[in-house]
Z-matrix of the N, CA and C atoms (Angstrom, degrees):
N
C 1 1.439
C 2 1.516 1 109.35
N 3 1.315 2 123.74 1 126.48
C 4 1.259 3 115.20 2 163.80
C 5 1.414 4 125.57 3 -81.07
N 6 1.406 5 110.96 4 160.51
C 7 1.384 6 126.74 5 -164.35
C 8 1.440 7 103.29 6 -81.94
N 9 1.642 8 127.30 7 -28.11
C 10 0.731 9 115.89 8 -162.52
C 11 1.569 10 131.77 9 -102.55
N 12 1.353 11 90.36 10 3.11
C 13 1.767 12 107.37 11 -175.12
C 14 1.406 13 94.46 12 -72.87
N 15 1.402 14 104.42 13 -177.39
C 16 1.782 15 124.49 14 178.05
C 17 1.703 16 90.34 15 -102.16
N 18 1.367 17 102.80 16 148.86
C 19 1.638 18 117.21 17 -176.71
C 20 1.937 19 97.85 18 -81.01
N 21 0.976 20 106.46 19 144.84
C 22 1.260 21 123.19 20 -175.81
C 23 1.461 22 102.76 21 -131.56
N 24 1.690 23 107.79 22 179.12
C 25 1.253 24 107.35 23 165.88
C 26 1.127 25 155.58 24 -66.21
N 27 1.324 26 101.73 25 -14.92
C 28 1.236 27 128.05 26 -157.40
C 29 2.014 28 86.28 27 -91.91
N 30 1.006 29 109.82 28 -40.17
C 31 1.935 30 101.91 29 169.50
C 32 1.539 31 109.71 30 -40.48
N 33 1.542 32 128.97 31 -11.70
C 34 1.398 33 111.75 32 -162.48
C 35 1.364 34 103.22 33 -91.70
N 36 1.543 35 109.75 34 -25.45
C 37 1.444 36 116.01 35 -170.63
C 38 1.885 37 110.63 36 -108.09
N 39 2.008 38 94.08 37 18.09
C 40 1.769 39 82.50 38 167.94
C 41 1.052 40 93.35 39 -119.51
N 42 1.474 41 129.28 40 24.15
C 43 1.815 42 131.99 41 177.68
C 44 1.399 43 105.02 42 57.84
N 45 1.009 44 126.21 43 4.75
C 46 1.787 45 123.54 44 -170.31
C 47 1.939 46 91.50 45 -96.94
N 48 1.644 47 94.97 46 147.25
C 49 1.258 48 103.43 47 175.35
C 50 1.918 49 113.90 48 -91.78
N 51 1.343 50 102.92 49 125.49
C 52 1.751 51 92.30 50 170.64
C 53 1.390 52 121.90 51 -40.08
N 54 1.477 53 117.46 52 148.81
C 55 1.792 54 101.04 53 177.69
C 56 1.540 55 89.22 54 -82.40
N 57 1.553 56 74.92 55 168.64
C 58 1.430 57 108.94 56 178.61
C 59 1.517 58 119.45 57 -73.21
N 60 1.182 59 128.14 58 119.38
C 61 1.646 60 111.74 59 -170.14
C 62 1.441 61 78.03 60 -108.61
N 63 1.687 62 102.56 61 173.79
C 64 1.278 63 124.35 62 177.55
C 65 1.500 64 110.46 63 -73.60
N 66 1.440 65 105.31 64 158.20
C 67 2.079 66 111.54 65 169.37
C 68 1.305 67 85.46 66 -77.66
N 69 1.324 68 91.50 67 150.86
C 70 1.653 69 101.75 68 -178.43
C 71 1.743 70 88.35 69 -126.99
N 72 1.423 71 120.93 70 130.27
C 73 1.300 72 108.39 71 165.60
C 74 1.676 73 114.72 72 -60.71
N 75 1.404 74 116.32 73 163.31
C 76 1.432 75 130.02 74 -178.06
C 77 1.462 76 112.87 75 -71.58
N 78 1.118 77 106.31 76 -35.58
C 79 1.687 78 125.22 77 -161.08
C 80 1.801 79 103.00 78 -106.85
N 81 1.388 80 96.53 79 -72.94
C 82 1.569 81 93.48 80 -170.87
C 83 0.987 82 131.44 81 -81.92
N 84 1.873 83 110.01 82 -3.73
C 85 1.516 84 115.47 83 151.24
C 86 2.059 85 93.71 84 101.65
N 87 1.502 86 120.39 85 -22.72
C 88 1.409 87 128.33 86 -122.68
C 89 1.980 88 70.15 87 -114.85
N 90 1.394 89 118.79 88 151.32
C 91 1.734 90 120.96 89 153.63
C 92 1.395 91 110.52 90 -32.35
N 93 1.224 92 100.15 91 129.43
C 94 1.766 93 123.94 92 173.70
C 95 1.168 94 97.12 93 -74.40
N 96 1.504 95 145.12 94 108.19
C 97 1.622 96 103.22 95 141.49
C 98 1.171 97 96.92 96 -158.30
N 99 1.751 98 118.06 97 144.67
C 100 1.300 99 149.65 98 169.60
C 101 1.037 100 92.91 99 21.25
N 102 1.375 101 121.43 100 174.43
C 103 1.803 102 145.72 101 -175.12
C 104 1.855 103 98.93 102 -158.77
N 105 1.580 104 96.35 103 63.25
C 106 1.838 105 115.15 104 151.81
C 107 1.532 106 103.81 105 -65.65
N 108 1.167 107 126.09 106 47.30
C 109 1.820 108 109.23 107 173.69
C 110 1.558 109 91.10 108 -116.12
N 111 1.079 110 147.08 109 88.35
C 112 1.673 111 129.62 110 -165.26
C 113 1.722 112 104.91 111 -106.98
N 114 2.071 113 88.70 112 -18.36
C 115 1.812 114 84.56 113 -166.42
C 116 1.249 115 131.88 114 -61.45
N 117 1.676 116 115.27 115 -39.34
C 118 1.424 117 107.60 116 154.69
C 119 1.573 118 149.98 117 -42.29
N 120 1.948 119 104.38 118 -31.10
C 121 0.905 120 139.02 119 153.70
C 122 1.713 121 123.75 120 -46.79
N 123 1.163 122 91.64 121 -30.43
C 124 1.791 123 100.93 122 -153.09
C 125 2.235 124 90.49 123 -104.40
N 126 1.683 125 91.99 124 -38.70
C 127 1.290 126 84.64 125 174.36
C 128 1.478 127 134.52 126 -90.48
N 129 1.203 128 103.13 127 11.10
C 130 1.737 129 130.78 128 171.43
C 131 2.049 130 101.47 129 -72.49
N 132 1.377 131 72.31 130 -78.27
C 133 1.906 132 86.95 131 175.72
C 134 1.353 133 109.11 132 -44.54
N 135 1.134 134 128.68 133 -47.31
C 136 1.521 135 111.07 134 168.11
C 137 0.990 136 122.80 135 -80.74
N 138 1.483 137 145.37 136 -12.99
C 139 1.700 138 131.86 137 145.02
C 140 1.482 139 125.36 138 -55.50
N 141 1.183 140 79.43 139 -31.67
C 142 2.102 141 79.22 140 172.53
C 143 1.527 142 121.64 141 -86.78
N 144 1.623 143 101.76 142 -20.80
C 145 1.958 144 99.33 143 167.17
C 146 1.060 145 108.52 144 -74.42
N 147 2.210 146 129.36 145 -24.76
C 148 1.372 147 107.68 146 -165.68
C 149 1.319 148 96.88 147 -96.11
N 150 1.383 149 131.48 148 3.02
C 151 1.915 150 133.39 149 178.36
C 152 1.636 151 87.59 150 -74.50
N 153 1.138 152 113.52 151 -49.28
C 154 1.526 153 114.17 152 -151.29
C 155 1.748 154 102.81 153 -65.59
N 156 1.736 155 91.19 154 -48.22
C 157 1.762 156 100.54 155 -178.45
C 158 1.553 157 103.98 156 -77.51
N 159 1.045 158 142.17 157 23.62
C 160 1.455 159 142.70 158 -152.71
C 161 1.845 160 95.90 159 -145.75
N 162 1.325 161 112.11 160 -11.45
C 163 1.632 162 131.88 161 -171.90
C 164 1.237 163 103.57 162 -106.03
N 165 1.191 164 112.56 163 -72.20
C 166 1.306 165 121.23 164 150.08
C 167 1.622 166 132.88 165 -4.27
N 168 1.526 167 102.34 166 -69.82
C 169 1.639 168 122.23 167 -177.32
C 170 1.209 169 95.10 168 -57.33
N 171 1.540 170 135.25 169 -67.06
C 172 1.323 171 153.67 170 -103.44
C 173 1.781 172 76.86 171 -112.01
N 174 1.410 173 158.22 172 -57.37
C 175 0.644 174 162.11 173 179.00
C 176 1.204 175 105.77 174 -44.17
N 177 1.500 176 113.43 175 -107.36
C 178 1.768 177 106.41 176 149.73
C 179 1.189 178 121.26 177 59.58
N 180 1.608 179 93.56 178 -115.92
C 181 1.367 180 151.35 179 142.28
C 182 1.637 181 112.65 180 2.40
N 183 1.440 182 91.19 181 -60.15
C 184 1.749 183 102.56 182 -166.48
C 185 2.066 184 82.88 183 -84.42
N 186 1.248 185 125.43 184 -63.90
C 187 1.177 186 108.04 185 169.30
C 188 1.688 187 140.06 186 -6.40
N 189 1.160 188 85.30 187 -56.44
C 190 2.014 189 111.71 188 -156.33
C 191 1.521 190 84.26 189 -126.98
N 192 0.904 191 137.76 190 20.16
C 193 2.173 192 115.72 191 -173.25
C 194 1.734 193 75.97 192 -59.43
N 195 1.689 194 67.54 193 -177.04
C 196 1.693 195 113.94 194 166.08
C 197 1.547 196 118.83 195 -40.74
N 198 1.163 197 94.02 196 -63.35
C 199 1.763 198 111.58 197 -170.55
C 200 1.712 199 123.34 198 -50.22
N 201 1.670 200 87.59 199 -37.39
C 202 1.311 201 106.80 200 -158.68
C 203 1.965 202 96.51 201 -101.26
N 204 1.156 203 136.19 202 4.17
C 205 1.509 204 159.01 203 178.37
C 206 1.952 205 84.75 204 -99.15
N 207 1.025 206 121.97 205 -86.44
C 208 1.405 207 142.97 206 -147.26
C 209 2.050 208 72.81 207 -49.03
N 210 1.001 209 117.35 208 -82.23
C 211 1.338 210 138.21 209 -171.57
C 212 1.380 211 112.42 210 -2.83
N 213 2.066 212 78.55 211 -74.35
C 214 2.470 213 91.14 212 158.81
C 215 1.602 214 114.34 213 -51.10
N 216 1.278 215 100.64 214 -41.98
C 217 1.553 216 81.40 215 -162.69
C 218 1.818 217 112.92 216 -76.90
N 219 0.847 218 125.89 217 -10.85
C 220 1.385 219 121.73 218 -174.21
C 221 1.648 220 91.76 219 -127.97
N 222 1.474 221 110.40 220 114.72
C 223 1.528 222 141.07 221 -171.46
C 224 1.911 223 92.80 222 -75.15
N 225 0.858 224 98.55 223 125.40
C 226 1.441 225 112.60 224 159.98
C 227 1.708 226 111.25 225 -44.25
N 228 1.492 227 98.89 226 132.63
C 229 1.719 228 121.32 227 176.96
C 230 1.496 229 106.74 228 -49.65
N 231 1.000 230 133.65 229 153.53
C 232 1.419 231 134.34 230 -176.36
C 233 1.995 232 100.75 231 -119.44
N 234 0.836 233 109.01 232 115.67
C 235 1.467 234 114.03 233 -170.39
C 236 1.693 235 119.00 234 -82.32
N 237 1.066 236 138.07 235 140.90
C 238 1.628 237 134.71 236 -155.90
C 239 1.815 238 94.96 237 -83.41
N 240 0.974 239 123.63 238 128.64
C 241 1.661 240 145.06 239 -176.31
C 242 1.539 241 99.45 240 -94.86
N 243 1.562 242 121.98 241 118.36
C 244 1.610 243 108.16 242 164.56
C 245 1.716 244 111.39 243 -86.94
N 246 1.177 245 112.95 244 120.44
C 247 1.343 246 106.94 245 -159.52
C 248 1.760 247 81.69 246 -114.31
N 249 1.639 248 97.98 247 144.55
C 250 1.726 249 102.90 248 -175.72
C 251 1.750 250 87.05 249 -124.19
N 252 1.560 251 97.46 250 164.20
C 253 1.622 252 102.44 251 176.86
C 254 1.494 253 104.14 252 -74.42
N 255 1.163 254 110.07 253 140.89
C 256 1.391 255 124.91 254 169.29
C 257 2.477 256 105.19 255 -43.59
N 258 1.016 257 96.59 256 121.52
C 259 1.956 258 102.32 257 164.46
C 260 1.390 259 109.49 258 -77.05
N 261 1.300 260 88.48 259 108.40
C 262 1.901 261 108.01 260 162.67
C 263 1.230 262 100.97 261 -56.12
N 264 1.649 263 93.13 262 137.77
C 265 1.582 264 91.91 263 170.29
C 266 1.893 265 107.77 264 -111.00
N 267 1.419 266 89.23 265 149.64
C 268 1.374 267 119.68 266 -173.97
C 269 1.957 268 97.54 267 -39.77
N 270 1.699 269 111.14 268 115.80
C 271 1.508 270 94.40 269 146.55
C 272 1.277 271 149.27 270 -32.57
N 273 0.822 272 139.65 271 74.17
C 274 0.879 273 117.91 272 -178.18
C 275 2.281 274 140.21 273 -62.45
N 276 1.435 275 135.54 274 155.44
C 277 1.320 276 125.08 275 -179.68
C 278 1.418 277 107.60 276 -39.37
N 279 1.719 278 101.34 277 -82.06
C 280 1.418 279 115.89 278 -172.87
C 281 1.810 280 113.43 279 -106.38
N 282 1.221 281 108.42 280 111.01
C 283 1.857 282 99.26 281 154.84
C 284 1.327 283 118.53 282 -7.03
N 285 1.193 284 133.09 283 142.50
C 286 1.441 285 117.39 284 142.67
C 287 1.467 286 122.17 285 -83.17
N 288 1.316 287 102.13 286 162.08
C 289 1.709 288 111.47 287 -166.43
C 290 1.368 289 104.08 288 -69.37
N 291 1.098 290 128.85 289 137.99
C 292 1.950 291 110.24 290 177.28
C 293 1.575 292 87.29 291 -106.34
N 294 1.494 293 122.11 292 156.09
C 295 1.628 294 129.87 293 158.68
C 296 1.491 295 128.06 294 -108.23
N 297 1.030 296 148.08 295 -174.12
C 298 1.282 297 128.07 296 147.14
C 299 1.719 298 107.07 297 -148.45
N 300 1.215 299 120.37 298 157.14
C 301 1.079 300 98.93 299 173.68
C 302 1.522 301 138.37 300 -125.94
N 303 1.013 302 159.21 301 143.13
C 304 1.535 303 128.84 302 -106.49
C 305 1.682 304 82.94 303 -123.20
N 306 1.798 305 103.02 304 135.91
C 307 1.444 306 123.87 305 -179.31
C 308 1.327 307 101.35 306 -111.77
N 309 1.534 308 128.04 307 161.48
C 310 1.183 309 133.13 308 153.08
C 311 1.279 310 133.56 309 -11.67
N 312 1.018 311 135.42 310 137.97
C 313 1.453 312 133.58 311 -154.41
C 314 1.465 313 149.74 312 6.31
N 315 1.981 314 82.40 313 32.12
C 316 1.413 315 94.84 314 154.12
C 317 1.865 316 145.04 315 -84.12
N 318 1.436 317 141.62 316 161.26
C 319 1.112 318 130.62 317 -149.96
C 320 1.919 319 80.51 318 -142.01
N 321 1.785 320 93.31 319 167.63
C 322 1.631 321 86.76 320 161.21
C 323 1.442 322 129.82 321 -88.96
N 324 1.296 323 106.70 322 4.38
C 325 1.686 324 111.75 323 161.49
C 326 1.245 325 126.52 324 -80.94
N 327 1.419 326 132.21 325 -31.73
C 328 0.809 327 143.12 326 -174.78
C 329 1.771 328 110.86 327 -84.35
N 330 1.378 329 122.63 328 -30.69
C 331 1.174 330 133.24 329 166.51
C 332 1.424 331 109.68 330 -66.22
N 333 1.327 332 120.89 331 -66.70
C 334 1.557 333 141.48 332 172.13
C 335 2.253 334 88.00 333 -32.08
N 336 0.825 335 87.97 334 -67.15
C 337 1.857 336 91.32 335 -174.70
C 338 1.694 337 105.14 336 -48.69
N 339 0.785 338 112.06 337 -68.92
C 340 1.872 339 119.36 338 170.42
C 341 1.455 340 123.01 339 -28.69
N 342 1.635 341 108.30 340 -38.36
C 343 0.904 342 112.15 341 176.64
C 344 1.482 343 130.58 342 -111.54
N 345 1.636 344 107.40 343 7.29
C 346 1.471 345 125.94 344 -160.53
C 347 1.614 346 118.08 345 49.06
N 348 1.608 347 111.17 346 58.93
C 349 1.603 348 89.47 347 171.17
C 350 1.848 349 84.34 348 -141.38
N 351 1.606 350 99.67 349 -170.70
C 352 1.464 351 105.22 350 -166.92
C 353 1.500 352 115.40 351 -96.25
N 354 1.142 353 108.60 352 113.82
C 355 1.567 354 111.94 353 -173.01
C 356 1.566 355 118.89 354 -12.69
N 357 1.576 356 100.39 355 -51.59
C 358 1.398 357 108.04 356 -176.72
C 359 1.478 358 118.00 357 -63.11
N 360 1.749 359 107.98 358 -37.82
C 361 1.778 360 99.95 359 175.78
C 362 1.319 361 115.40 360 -55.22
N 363 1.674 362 114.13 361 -36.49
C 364 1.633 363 99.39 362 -175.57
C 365 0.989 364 121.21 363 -91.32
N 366 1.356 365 129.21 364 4.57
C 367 1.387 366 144.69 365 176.63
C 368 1.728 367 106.35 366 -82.24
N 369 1.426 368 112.47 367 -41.12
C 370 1.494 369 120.16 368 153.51
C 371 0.790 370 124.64 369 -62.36
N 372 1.497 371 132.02 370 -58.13
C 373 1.794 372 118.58 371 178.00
C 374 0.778 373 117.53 372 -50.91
N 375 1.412 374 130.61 373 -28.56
C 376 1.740 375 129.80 374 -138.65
C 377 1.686 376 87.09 375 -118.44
N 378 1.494 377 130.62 376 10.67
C 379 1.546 378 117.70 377 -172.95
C 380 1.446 379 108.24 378 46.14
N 381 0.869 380 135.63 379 78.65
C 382 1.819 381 139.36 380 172.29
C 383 0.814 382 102.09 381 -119.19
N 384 1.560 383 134.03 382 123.49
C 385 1.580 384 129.20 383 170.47
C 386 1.610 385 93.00 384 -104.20
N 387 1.191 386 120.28 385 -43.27
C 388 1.360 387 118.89 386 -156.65
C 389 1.371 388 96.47 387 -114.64
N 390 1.700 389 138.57 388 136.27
C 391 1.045 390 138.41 389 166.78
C 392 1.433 391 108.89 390 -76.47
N 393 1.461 392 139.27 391 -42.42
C 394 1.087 393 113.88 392 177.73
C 395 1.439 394 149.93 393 -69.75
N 396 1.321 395 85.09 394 -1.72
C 397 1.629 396 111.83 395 171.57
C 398 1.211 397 122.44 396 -85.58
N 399 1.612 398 105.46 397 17.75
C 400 2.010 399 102.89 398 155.42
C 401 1.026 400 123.18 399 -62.67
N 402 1.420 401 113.18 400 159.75
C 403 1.655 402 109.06 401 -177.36
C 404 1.421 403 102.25 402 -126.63
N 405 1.419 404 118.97 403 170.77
C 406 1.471 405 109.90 404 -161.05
C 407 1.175 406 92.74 405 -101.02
N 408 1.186 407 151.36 406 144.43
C 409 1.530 408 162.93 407 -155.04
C 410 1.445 409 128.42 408 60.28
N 411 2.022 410 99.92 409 -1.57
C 412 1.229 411 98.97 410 172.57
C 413 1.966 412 125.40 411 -51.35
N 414 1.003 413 124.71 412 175.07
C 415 1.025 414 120.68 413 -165.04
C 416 1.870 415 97.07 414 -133.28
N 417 1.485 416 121.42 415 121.16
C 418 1.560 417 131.51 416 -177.23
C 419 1.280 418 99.89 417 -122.67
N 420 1.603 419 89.16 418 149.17
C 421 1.737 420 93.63 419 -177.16
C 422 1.850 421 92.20 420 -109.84
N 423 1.345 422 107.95 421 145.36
C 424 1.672 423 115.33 422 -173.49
C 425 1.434 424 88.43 423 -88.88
N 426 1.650 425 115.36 424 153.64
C 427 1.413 426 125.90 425 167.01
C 428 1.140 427 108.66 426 -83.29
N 429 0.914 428 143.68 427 169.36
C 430 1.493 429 153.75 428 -159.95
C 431 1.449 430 94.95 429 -108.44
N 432 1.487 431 102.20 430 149.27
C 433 1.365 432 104.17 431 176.83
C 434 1.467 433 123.72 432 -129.75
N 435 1.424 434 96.26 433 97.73
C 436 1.715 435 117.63 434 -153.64
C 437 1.758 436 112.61 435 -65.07
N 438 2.025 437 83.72 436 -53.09
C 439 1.383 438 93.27 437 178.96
C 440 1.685 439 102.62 438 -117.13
N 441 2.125 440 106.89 439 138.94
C 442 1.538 441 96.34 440 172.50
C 443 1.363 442 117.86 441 -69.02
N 444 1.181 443 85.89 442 159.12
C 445 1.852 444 120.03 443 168.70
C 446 1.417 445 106.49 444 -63.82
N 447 1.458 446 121.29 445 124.93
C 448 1.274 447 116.63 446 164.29
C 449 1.529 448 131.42 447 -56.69
């Protein structure tokens, strides 16, 4: 029998096995066989887990080092403040008058509130009978506020 024919049927009934021809790759025409080379493979993957774990540390590290631990644990020095008594100021005869002057959708409650006094005092100083008859640039003088507001 030659080795080199293609096995046919007729091999089933001479008990002889076809030879074995080679894998032929599909593409490159060249022997198929396995790819046992893994070590380069294998030693790639482990340079890049210890870059990664080596990135990792170094990060960390710079995070949390030494310096920056020591830092928390010992509280910053507290430095001596020259603190002077506050200067009274001079009585004065008369207060000065404060004014304000009335913007867009302001009311005399809402002013009276701004300035802590009672609607009604500035509604008196200022002659106001009617609140809606502010004008916008009018000009109000605030009452002074002798005694606080509860």
């Amino acid at each position: 029998m030659d080795a080199r024919r293609p096995p046919d049927w007729r091999d089933k009934f001479r008990g002889t096995r076809p030879a074995r021809r080679a894998h032929r790759h599909p593409v490159y025409g060249g022997q198929a066989r396995r790819d046992t080379q893994y070590g380069p493979y294998l030693i790639g993957f482990v340079v890049v887990v210890l870059a990664l774990a080596g990135f990792l540390y170094l990060g960390l590290n710079w995070a949390t080092g030494q310096s920056r631990v020591a830092a928390l644990a010992s509280p910053p020095t507290a430095t001596p403040l020259l603190i002077t008594a506050p200067v009274a100021p001079s009585p004065s005869a008369a207060p000065a008058e404060q004014t304000y002057v009335v913007k867009a959708g302001d009311n005399p409650a809402s002013i009276a509130q701004q300035f802590r006094v009672k609607t009604e005092d500035l509604m008196a100083l200022n002659n106001i009978e009617d609140p809606s008859k502010l004008q916008i640039g009018q000009t109000l003088k605030i009452p002074s506020t002798s005694s606080p507001r509860p």
